[in-house]
ChimeraX commands (.cxc) that place a marker at each C-alpha (Angstrom):
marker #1 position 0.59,-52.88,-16.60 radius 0.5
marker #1 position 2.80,-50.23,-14.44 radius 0.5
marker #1 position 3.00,-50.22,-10.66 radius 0.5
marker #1 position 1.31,-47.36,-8.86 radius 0.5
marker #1 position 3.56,-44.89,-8.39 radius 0.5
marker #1 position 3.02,-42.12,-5.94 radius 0.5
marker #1 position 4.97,-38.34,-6.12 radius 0.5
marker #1 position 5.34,-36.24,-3.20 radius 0.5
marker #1 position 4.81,-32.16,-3.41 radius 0.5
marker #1 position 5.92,-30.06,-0.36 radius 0.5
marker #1 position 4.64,-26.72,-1.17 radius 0.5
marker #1 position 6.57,-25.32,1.74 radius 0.5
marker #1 position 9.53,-25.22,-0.35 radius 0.5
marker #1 position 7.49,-23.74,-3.55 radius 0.5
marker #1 position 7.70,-20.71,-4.84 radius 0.5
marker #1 position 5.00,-18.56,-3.23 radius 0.5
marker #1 position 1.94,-18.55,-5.92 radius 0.5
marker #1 position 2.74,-21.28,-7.99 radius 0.5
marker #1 position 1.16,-23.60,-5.69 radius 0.5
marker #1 position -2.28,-24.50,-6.93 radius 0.5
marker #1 position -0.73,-24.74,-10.64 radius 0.5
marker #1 position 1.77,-27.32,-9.41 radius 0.5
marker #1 position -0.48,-29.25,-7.87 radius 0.5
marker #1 position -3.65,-29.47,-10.25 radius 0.5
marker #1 position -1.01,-30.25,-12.71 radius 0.5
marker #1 position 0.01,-33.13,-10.95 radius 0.5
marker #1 position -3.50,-34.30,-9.81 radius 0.5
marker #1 position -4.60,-34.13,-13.68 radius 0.5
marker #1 position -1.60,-35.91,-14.99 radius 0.5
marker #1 position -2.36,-39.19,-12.03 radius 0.5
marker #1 position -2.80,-42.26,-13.78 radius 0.5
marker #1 position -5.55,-44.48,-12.32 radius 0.5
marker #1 position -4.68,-45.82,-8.71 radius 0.5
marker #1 position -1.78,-43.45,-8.86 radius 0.5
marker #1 position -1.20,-41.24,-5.71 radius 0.5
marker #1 position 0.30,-37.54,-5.02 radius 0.5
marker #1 position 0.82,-36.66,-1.30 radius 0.5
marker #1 position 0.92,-33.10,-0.65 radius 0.5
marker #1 position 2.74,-31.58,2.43 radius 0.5
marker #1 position 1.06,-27.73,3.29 radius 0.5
marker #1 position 1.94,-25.79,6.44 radius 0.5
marker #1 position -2.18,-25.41,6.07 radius 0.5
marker #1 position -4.86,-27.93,6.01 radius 0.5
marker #1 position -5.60,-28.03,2.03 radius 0.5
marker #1 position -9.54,-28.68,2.83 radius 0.5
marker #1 position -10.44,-26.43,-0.12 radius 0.5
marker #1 position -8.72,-28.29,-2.88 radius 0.5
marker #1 position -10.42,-31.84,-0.92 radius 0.5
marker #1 position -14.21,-29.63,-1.46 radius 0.5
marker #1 position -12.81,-28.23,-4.89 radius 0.5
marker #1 position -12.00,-32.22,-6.36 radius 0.5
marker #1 position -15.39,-33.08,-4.69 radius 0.5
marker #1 position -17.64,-30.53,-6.32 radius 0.5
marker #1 position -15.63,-30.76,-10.05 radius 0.5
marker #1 position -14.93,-34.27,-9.95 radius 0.5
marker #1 position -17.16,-36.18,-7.94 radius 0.5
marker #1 position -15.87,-39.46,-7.48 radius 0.5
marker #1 position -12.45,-39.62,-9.43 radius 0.5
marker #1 position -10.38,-38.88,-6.27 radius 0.5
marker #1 position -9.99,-40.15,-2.92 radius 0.5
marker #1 position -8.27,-37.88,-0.08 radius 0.5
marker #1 position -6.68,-39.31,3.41 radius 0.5
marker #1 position -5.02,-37.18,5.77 radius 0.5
marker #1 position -1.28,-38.87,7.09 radius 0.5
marker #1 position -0.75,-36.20,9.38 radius 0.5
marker #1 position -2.85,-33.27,10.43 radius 0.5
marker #1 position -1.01,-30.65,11.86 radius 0.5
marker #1 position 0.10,-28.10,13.80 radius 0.5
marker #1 position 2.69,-27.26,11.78 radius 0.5
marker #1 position 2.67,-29.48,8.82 radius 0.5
marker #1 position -0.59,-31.13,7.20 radius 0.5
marker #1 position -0.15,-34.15,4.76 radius 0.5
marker #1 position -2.90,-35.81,2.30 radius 0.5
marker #1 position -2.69,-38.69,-0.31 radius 0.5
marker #1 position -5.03,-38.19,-3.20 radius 0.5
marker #1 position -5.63,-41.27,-5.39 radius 0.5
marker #1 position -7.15,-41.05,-8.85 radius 0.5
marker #1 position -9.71,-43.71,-8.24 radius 0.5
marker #1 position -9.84,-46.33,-11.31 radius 0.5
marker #1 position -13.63,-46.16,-13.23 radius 0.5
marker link #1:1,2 radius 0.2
marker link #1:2,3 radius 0.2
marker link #1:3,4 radius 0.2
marker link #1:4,5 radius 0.2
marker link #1:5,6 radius 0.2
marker link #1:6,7 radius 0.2
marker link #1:7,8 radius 0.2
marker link #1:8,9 radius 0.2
marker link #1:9,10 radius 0.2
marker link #1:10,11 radius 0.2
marker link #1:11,12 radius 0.2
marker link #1:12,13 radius 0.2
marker link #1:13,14 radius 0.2
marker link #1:14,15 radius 0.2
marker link #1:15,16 radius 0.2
marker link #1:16,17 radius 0.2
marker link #1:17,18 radius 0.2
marker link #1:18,19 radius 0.2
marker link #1:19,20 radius 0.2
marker link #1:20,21 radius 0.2
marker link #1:21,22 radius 0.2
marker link #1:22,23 radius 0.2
marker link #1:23,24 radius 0.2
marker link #1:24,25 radius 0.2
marker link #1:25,26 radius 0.2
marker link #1:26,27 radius 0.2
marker link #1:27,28 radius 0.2
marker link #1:28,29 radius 0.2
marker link #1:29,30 radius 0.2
marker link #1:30,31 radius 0.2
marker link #1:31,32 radius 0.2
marker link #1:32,33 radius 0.2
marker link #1:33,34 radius 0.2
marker link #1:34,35 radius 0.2
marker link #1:35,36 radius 0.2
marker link #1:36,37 radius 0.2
marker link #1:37,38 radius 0.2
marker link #1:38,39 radius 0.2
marker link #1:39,40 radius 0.2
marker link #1:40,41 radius 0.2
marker link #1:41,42 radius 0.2
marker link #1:42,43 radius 0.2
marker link #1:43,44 radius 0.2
marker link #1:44,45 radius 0.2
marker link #1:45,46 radius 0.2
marker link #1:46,47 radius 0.2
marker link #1:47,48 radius 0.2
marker link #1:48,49 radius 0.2
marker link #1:49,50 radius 0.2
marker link #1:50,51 radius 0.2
marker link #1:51,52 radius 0.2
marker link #1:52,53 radius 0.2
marker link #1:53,54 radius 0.2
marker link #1:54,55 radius 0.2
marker link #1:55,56 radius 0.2
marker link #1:56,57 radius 0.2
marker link #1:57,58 radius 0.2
marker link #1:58,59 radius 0.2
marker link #1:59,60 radius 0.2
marker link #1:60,61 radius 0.2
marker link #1:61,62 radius 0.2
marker link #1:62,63 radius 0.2
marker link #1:63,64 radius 0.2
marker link #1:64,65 radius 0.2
marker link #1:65,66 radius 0.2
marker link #1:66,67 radius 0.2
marker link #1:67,68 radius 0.2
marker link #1:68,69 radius 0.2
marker link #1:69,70 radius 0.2
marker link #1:70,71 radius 0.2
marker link #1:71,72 radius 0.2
marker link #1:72,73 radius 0.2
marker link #1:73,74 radius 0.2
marker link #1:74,75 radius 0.2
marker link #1:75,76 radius 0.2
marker link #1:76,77 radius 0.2
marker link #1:77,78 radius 0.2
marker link #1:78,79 radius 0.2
marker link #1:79,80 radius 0.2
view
């Protein structure tokens, strides 16, 4: 069995509109207990509601550090 491993997105230094792909890709592709923390000059509450609402119960979401100018989450694909 593999370690967790966890992968770190700053969207900051994205290309403007290829955002969400980016990071749905990554989300989809966690492995259970895996974890992708996402850096956003914005607080990324809709994509916390969007997980919520299409997959109820697959992810959990903690803030690390919740602005002004820089908002950081950990998502975790929750093991069955």
């Amino acid at each position: 069995m593999n370690a967790p491993t966890e992968t770190l997105i700053d969207v900051r230094a994205l290309p403007q509109g290829s955002c969400r792909n980016v990071i749905f890709q990554a989300i989809h592709a966690l492995a259970d207990d895996d974890t992708l923390v996402i850096a956003a000059p914005h607080d990324p509450v809709p994509m916390r509601d969007y997980l919520g609402t299409a997959h109820p119960g697959e992810f959990g979401w903690d803030y690390l550090e919740e602005g002004p100018d820089v908002w950081r989450v950990r998502i975790r694909r929750v093991a069955p």
